[in-house]
Structure formats: C-alpha cells, structure tokens
PyMOL Python script that loads the backbone (N, CA, C, O; Angstrom):
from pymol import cmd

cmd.read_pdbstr("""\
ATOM      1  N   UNK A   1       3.095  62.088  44.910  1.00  0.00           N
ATOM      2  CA  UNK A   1       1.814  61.614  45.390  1.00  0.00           C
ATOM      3  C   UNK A   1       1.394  60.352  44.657  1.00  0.00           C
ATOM      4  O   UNK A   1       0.677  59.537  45.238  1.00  0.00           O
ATOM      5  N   UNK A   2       1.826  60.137  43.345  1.00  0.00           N
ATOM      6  CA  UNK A   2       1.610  59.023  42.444  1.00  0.00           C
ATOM      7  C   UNK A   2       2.066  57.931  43.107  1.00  0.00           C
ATOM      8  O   UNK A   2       1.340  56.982  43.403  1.00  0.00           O
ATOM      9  N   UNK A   3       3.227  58.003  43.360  1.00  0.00           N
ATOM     10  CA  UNK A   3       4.402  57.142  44.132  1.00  0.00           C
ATOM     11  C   UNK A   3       3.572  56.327  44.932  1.00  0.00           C
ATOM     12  O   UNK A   3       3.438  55.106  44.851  1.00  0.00           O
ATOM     13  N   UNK A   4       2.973  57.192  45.793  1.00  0.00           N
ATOM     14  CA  UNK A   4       2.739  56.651  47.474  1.00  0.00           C
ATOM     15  C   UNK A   4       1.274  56.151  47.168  1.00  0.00           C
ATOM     16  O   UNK A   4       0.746  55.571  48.117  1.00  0.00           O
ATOM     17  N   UNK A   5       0.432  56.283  45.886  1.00  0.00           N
ATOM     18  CA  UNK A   5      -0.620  55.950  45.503  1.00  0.00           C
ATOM     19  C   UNK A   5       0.068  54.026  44.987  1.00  0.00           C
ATOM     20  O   UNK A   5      -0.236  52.937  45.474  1.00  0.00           O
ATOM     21  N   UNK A   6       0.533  54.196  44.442  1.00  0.00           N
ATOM     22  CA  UNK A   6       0.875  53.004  43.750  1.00  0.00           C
ATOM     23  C   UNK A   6       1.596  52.001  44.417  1.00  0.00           C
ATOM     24  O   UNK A   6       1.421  50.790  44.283  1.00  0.00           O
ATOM     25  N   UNK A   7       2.749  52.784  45.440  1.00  0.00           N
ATOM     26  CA  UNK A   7       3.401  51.482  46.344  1.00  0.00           C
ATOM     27  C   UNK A   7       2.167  51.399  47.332  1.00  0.00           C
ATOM     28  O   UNK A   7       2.521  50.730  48.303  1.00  0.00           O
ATOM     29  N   UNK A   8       0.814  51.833  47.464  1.00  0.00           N
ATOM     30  CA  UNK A   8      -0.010  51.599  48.694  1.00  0.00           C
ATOM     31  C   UNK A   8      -1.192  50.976  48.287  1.00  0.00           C
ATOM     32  O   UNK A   8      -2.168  50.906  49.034  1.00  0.00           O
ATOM     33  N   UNK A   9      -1.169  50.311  46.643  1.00  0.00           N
ATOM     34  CA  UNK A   9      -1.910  49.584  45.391  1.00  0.00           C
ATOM     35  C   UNK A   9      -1.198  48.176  45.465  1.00  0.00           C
ATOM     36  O   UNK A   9      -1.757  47.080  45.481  1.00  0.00           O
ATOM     37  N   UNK A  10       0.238  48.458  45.511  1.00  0.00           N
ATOM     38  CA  UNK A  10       0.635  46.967  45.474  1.00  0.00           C
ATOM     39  C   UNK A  10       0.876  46.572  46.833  1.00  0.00           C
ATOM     40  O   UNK A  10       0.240  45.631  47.308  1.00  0.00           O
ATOM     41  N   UNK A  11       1.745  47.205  47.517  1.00  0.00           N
ATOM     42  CA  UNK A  11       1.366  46.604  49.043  1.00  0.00           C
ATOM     43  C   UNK A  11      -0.055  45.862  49.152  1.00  0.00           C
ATOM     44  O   UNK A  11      -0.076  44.633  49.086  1.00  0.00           O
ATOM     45  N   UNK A  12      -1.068  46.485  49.292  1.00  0.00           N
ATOM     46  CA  UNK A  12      -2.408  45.890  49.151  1.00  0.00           C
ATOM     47  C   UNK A  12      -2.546  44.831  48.413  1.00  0.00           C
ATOM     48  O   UNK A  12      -2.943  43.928  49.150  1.00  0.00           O
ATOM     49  N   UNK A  13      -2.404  44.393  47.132  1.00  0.00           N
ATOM     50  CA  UNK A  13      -2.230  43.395  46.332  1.00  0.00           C
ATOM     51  C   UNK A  13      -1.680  42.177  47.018  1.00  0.00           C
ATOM     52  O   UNK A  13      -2.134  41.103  47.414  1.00  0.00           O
ATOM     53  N   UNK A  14      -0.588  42.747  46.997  1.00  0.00           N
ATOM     54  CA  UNK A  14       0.474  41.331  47.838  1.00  0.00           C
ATOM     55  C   UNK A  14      -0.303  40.626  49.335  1.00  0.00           C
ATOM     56  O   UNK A  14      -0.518  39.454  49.647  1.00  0.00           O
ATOM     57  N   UNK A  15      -0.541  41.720  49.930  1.00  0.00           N
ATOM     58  CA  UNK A  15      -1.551  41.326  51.167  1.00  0.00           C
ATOM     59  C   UNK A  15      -2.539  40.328  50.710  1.00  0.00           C
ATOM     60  O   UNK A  15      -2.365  39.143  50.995  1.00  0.00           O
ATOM     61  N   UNK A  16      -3.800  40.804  49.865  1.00  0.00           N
ATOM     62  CA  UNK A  16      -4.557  40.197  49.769  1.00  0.00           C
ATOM     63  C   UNK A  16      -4.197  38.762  48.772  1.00  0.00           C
ATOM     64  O   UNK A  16      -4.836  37.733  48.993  1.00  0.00           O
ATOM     65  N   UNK A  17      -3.580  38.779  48.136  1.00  0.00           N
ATOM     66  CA  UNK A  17      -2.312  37.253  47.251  1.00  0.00           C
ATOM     67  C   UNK A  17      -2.203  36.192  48.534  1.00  0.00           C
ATOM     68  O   UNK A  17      -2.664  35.087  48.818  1.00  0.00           O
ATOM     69  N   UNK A  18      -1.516  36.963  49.008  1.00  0.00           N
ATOM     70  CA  UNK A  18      -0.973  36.135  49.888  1.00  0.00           C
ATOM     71  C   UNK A  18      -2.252  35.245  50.842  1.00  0.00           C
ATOM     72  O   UNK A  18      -2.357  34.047  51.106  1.00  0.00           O
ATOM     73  N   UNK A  19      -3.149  36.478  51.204  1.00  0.00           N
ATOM     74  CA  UNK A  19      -4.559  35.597  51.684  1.00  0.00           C
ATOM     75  C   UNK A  19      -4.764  34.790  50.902  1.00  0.00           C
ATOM     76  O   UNK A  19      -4.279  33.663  51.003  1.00  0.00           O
ATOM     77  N   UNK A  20      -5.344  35.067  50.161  1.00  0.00           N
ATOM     78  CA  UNK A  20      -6.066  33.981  49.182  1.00  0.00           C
ATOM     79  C   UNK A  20      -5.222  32.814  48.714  1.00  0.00           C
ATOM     80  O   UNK A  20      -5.690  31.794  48.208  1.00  0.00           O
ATOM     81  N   UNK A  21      -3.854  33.067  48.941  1.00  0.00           N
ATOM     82  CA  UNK A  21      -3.560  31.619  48.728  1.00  0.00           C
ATOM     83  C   UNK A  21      -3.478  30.572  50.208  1.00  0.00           C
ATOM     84  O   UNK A  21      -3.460  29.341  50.221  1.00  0.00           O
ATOM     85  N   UNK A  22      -3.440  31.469  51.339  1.00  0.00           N
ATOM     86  CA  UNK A  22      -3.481  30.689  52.364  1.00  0.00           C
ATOM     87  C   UNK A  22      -5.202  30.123  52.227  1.00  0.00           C
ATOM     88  O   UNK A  22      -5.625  29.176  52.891  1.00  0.00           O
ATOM     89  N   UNK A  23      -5.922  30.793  51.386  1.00  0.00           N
ATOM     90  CA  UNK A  23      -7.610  30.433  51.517  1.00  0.00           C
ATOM     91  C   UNK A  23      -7.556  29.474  50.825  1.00  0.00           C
ATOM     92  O   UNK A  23      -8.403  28.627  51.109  1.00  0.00           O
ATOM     93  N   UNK A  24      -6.749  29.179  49.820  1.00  0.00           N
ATOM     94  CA  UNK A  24      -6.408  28.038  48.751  1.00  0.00           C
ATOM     95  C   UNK A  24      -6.155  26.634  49.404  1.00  0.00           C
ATOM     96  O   UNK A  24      -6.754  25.560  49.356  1.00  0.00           O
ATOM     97  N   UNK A  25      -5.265  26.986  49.898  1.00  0.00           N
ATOM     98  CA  UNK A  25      -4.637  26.160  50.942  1.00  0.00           C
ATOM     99  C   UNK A  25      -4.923  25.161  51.893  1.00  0.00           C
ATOM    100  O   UNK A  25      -4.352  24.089  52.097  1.00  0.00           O
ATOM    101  N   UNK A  26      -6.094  25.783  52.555  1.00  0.00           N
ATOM    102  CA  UNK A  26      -7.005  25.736  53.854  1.00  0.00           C
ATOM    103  C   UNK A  26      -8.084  24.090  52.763  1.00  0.00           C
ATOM    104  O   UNK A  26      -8.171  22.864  52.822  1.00  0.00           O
ATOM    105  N   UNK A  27      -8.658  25.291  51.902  1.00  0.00           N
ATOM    106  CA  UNK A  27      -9.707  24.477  50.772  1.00  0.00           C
ATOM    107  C   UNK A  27      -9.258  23.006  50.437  1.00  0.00           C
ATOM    108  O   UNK A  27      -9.762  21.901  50.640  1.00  0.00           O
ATOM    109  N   UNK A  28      -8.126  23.441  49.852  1.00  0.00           N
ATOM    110  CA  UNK A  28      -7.418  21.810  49.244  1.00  0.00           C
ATOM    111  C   UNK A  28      -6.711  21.302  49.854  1.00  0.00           C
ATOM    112  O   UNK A  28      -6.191  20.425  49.164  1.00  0.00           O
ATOM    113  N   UNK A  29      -6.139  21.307  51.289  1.00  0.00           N
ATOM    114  CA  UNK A  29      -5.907  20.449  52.495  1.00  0.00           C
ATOM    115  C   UNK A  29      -7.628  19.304  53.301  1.00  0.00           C
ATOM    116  O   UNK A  29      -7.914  18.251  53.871  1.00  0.00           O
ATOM    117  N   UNK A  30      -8.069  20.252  52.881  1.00  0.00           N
ATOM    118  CA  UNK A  30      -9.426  20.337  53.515  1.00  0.00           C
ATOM    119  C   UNK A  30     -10.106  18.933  52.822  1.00  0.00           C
ATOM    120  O   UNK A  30     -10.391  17.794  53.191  1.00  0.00           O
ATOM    121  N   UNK A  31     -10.167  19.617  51.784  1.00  0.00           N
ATOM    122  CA  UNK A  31     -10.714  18.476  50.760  1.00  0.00           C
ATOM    123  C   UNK A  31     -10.072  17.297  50.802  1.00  0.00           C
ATOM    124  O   UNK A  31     -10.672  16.272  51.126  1.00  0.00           O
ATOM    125  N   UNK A  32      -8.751  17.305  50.473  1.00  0.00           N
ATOM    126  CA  UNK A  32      -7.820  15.961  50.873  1.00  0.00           C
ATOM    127  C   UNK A  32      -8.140  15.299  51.839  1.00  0.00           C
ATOM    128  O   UNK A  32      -8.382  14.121  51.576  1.00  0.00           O
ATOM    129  N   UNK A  33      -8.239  15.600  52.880  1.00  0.00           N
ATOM    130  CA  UNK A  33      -8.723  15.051  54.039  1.00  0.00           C
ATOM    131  C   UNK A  33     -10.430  14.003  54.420  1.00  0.00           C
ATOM    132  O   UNK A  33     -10.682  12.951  55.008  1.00  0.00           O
ATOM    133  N   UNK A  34     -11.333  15.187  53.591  1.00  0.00           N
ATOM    134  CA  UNK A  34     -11.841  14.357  53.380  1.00  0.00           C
ATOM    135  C   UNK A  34     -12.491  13.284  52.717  1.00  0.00           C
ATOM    136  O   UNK A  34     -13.502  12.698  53.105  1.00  0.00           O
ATOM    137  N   UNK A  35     -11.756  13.048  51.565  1.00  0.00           N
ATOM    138  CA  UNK A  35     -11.398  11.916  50.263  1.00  0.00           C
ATOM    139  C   UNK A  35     -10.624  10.963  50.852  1.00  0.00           C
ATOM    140  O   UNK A  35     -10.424   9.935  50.206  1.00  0.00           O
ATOM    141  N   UNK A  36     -10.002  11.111  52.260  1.00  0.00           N
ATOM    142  CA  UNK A  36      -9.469  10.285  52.886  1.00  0.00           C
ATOM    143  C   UNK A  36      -9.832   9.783  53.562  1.00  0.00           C
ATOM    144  O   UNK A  36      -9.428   8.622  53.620  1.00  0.00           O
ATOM    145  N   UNK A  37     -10.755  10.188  54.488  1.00  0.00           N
ATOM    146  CA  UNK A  37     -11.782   9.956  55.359  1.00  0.00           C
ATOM    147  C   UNK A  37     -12.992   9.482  54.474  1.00  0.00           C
ATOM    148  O   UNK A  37     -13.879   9.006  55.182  1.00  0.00           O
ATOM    149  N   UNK A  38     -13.140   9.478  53.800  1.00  0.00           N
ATOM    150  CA  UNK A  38     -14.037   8.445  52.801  1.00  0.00           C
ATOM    151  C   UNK A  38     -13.277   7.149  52.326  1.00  0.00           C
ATOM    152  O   UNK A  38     -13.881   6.086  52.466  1.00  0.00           O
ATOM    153  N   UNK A  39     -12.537   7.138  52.006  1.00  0.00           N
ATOM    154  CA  UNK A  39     -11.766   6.426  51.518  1.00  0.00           C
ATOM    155  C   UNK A  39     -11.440   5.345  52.743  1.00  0.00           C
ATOM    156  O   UNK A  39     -11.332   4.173  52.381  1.00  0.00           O
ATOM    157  N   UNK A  40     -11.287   5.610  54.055  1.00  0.00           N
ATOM    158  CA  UNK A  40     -11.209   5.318  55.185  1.00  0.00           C
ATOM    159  C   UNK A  40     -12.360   4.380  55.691  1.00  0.00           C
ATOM    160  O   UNK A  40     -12.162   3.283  56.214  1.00  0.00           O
ATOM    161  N   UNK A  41     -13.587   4.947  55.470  1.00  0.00           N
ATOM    162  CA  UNK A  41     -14.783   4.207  55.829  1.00  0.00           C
ATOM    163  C   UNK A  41     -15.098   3.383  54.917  1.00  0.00           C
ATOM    164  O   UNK A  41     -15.779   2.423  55.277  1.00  0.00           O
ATOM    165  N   UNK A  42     -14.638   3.505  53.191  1.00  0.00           N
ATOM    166  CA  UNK A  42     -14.914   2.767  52.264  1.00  0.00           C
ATOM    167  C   UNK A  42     -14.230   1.464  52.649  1.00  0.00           C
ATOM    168  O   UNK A  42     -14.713   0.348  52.461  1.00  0.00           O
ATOM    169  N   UNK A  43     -13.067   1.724  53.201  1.00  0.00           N
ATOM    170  CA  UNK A  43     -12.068   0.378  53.455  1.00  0.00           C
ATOM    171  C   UNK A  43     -12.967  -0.466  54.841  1.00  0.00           C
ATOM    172  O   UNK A  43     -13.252  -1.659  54.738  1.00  0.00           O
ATOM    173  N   UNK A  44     -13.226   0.112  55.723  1.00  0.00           N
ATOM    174  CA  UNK A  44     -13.566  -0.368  57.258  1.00  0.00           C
ATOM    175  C   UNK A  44     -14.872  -1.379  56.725  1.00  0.00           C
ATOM    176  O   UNK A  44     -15.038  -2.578  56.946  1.00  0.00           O
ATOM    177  N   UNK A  45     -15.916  -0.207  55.765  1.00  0.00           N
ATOM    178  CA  UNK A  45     -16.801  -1.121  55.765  1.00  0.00           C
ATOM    179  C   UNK A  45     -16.638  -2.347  54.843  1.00  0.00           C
ATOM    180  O   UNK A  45     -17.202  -3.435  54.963  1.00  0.00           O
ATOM    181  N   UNK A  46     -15.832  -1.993  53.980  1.00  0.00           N
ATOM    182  CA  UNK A  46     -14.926  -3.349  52.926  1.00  0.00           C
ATOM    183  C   UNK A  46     -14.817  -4.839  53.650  1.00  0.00           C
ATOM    184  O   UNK A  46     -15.332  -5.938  53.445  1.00  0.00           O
ATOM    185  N   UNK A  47     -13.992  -4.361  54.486  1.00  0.00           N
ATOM    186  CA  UNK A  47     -13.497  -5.382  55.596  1.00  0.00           C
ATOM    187  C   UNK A  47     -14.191  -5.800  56.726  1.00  0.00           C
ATOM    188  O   UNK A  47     -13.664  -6.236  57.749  1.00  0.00           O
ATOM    189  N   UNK A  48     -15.655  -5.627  56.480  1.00  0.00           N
ATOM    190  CA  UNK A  48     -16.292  -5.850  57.212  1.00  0.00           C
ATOM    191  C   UNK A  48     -16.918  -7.052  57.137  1.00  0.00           C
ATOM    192  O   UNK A  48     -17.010  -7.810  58.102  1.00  0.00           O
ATOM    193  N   UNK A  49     -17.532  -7.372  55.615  1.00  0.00           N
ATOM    194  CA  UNK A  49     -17.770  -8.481  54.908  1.00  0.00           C
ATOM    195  C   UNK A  49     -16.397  -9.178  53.981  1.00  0.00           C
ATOM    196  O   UNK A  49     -16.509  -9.564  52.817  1.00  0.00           O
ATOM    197  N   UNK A  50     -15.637  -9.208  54.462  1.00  0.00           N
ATOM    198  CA  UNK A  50     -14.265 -10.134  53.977  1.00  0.00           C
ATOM    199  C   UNK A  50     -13.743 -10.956  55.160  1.00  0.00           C
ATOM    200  O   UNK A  50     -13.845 -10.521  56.307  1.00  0.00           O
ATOM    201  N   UNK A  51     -13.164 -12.186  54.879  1.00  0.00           N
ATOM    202  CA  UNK A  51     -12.550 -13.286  55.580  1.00  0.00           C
ATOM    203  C   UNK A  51     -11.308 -12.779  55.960  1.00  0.00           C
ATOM    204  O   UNK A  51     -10.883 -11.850  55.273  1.00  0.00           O
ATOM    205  N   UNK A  52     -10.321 -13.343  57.306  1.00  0.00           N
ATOM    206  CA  UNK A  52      -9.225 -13.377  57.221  1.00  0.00           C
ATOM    207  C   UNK A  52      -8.731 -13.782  55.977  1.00  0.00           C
ATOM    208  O   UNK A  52      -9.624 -14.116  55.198  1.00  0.00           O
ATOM    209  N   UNK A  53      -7.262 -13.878  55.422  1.00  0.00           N
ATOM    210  CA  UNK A  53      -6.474 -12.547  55.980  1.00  0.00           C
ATOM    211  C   UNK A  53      -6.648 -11.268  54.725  1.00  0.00           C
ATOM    212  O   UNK A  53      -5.952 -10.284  54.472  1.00  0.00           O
ATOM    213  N   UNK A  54      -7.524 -11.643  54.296  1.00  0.00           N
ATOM    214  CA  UNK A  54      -8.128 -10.156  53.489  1.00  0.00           C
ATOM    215  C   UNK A  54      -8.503  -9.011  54.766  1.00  0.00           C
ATOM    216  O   UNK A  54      -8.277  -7.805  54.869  1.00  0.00           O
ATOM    217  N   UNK A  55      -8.833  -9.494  55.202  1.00  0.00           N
ATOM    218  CA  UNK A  55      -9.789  -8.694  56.237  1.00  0.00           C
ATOM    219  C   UNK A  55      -8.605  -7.413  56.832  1.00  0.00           C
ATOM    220  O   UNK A  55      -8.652  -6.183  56.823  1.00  0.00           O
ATOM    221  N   UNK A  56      -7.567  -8.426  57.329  1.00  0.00           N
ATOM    222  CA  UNK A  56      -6.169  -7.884  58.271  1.00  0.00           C
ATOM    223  C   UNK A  56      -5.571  -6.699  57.325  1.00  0.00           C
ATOM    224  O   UNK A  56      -5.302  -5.666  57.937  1.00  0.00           O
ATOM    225  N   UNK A  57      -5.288  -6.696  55.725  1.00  0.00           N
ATOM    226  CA  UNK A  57      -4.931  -6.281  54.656  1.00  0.00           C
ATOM    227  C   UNK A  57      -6.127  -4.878  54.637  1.00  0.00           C
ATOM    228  O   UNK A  57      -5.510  -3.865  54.965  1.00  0.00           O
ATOM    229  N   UNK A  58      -7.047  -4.686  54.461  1.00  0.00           N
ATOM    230  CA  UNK A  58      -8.177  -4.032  54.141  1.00  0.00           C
ATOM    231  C   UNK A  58      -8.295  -2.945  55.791  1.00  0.00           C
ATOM    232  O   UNK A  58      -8.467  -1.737  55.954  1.00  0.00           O
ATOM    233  N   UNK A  59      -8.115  -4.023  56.696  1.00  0.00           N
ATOM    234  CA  UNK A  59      -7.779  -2.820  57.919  1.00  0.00           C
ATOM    235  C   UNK A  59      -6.657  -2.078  57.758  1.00  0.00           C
ATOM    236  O   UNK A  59      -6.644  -0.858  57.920  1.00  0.00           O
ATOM    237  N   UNK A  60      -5.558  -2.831  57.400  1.00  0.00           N
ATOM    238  CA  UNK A  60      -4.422  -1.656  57.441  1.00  0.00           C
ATOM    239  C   UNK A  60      -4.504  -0.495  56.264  1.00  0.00           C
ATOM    240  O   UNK A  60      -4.092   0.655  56.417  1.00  0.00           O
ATOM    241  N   UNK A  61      -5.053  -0.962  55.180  1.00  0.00           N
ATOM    242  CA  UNK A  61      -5.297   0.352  54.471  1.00  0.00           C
ATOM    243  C   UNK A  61      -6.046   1.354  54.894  1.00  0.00           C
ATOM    244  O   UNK A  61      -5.801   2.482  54.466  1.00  0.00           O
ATOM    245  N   UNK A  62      -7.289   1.105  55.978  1.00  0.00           N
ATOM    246  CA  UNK A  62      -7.582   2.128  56.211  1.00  0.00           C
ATOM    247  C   UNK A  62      -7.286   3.041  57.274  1.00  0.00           C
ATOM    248  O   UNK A  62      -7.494   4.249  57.387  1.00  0.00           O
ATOM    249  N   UNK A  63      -6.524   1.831  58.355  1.00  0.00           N
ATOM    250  CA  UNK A  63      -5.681   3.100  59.223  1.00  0.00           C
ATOM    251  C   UNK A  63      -4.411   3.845  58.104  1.00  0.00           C
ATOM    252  O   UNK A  63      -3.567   4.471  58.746  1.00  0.00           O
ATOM    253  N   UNK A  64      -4.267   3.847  57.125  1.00  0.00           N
ATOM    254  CA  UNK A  64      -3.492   4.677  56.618  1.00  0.00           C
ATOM    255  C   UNK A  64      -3.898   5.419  55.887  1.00  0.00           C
ATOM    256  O   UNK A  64      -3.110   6.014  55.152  1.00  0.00           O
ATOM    257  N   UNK A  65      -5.114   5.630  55.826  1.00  0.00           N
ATOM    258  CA  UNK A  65      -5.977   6.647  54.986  1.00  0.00           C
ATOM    259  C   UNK A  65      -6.627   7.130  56.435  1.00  0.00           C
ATOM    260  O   UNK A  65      -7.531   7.913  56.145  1.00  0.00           O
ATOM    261  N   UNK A  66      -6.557   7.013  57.587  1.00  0.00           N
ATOM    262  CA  UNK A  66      -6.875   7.099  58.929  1.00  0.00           C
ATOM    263  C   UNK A  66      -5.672   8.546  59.259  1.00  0.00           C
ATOM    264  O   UNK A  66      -5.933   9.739  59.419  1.00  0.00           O
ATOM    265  N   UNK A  67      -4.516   7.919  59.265  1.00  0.00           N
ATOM    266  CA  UNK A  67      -3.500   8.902  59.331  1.00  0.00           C
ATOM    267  C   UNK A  67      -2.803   9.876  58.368  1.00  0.00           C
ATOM    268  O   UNK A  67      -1.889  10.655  58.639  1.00  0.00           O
ATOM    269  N   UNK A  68      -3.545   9.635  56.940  1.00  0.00           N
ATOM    270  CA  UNK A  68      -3.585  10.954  56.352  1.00  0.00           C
ATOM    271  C   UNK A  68      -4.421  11.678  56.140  1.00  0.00           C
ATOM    272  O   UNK A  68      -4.276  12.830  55.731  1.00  0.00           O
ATOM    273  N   UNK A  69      -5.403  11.147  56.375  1.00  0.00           N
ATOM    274  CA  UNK A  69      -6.782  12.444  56.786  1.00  0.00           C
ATOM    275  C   UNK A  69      -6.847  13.267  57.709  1.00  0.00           C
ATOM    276  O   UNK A  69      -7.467  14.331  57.705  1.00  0.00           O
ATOM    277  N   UNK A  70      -5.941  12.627  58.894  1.00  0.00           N
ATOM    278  CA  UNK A  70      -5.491  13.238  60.270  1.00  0.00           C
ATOM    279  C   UNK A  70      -4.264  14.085  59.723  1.00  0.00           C
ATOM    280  O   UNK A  70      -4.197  14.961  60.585  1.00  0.00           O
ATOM    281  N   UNK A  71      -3.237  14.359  58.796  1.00  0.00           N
ATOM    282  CA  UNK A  71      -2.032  14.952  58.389  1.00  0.00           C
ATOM    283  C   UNK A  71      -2.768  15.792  58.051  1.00  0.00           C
ATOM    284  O   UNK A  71      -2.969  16.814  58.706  1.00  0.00           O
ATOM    285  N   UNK A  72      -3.521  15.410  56.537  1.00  0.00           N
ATOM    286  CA  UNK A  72      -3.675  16.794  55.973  1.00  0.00           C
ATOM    287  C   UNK A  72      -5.168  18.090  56.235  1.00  0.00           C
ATOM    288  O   UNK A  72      -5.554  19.088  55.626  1.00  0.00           O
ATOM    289  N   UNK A  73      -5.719  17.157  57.772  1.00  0.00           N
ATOM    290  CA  UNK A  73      -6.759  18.187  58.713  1.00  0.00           C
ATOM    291  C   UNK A  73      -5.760  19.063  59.284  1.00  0.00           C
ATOM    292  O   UNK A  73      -6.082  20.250  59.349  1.00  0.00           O
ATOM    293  N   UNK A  74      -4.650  18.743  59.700  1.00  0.00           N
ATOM    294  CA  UNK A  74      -3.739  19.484  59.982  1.00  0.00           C
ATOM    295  C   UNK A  74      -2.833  20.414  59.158  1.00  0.00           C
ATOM    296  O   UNK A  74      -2.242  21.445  59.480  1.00  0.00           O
ATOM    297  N   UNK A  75      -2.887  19.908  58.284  1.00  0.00           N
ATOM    298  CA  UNK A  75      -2.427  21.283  57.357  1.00  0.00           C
ATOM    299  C   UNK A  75      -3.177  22.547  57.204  1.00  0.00           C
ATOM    300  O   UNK A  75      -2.873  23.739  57.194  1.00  0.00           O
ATOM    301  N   UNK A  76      -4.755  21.554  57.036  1.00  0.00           N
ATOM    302  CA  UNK A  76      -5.644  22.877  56.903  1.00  0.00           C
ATOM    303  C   UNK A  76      -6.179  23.692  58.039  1.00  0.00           C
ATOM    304  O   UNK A  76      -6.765  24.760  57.860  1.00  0.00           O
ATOM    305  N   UNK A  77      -5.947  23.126  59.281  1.00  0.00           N
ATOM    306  CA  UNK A  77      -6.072  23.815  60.394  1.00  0.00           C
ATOM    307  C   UNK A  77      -4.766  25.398  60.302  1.00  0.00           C
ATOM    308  O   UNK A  77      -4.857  26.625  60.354  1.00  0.00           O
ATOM    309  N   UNK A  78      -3.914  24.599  60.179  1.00  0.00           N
ATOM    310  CA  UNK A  78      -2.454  25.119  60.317  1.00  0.00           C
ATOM    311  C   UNK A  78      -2.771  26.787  59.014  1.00  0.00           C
ATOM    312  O   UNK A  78      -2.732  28.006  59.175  1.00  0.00           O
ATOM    313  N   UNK A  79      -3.051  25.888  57.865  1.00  0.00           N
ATOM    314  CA  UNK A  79      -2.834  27.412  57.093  1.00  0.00           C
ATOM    315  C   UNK A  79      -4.026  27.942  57.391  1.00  0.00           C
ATOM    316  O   UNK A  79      -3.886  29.161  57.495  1.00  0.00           O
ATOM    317  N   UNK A  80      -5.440  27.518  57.631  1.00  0.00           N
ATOM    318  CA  UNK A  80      -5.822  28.480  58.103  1.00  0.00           C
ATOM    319  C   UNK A  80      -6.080  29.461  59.234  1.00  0.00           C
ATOM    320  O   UNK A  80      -7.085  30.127  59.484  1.00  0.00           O
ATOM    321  N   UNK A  81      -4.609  29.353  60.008  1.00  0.00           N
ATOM    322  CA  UNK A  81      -4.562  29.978  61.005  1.00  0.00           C
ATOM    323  C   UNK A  81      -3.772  31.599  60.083  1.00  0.00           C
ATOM    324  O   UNK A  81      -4.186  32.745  60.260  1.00  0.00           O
ATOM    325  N   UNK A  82      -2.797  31.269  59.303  1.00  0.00           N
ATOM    326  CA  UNK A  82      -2.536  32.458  58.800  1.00  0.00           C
ATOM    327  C   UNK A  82      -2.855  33.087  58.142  1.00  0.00           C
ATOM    328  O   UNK A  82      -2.128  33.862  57.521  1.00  0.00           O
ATOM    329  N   UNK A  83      -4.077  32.991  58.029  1.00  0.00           N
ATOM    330  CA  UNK A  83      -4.742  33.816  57.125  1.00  0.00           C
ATOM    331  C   UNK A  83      -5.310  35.208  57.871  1.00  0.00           C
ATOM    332  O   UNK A  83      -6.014  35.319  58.875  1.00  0.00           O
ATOM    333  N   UNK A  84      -4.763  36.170  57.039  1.00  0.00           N
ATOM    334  CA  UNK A  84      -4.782  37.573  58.076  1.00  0.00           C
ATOM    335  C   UNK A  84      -6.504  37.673  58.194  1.00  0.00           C
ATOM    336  O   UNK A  84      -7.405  37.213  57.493  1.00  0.00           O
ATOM    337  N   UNK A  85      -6.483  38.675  59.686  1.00  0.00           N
ATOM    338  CA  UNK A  85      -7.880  38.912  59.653  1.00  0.00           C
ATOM    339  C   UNK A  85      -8.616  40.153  59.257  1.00  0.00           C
ATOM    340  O   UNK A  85      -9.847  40.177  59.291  1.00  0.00           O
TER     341      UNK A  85
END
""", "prot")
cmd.dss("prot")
cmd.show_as("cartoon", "prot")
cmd.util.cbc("prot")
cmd.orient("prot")
C-alpha cells in the first residue's frame, strides 16, 4: 500500500514539474517578446527624427526586432498550449 502511495506522490510531482516549467516557458518567451516590441518602437520612433541614410539603418533594426518579437510570441503561444489542464 506504501508502494502505490508513493509511485502516486511522484507521478504527481513529475506532472505538476513538468507544468510549471511549460508556465516558465510561456512567462519568459512572453517577456522576450515584449522587450522586443519595445525595442521595436524605440527604433521606429528613433528613425523618425534622423536623416537618410541613418534613417534606412535604424528601420532595418527594427524590422528585426519586428521579427523576433513575432518568433518568440510564438514560442509562448506554442508552450502555452501544453500546459496540461
């Protein structure tokens, strides 16, 4: 009876581990994203008051803080789909 007490203690454990790191996951994808998306508007509005060809330079950084804010929304979409319910 001990047995089936204890493998039905850690089963449980591992379950809930495993959540919480997909909750981890979700959080600090999340966040990334939007430090990027700041980072994104910091650049747009940068280049807003700058001359060619600063200007051209200052746009492309922020479509690339454009397309990793868009990556890692997707990560956090993604893990938090597996997170049991």
């Amino acid at each position: 009876m001990k047995i089936q007490i204890a493998a039905a203690c850690m089963a449980a454990l591992v379950i809930s581990t495993g959540a919480m790191a997909q909750v981890g996951t979700t959080v600090k994808e999340g966040a990334k994203a939007t430090a990027e998306k700041s980072k994104e508007v910091g650049d747009n509005i940068k280049a807003s008051g700058q001359s060619q060809p600063d200007k051209t330079v200052t746009k492309a950084k922020a479509k690339v803080h454009h397309a990793k804010a868009n990556h890692h929304a997707g990560e956090a979409k993604d893990a938090g789909k597996d997170i049991p319910k």
